[in-house]
N, C-alpha and C positions, 0 to 999 in steps of 0.2 A: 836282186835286180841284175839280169846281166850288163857287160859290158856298155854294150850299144845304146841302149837306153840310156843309160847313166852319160856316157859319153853326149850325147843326145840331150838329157838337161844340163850338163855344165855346158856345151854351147849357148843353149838357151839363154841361162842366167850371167852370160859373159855380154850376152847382146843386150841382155835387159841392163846390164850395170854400163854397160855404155850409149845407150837409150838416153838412161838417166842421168849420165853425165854431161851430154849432151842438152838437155832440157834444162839444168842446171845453171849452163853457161849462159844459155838464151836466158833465162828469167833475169839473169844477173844483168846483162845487156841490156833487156826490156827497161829492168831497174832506173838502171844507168840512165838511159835513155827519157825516159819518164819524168826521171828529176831533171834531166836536164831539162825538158819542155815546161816544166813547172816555175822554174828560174827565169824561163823567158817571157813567159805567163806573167808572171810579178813585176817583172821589167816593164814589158808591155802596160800592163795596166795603170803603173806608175806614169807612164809617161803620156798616155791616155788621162791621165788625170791631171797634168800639169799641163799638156792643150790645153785641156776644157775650161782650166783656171783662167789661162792667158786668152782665149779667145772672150771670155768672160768678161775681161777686162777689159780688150777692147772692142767691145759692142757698148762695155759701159761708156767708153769714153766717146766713142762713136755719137752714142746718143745723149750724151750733155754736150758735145761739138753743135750739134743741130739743137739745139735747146739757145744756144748762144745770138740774142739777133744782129 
């Protein structure tokens, strides 16, 4: 193989190892990222669940107020 060539794929495989390094860092971010929304997700939902309880109750109480003559 001469030179040039060879010179020619170690460029190549120096791009690709930092391509991949590069794609690396992203996933890790994405990661990151991902969990974090999933955290909030949870939160969310939670607290979404604890309206629905307390609005729950007060429609209950709502409607034994008007039950009252």
């Amino acid at each position: 193989m001469d030179e040039d060539r060879f010179q020619s794929l170690t460029s190549k495989i120096d791009e690709l190892i930092t391509i991949v390094n590069d794609v690396n860092k992203e996933n890790q971010l994405l990661k990151a990222t991902y969990g974090s929304w999933q955290l909030e997700r949870q939160k969310l939902l939670s607290q979404n669940k604890e309206t629905k309880a307390k609005l729950v109750s007060i429609l209950s109480r709502l409607k034994a107020i008007e039950r009252v003559p």
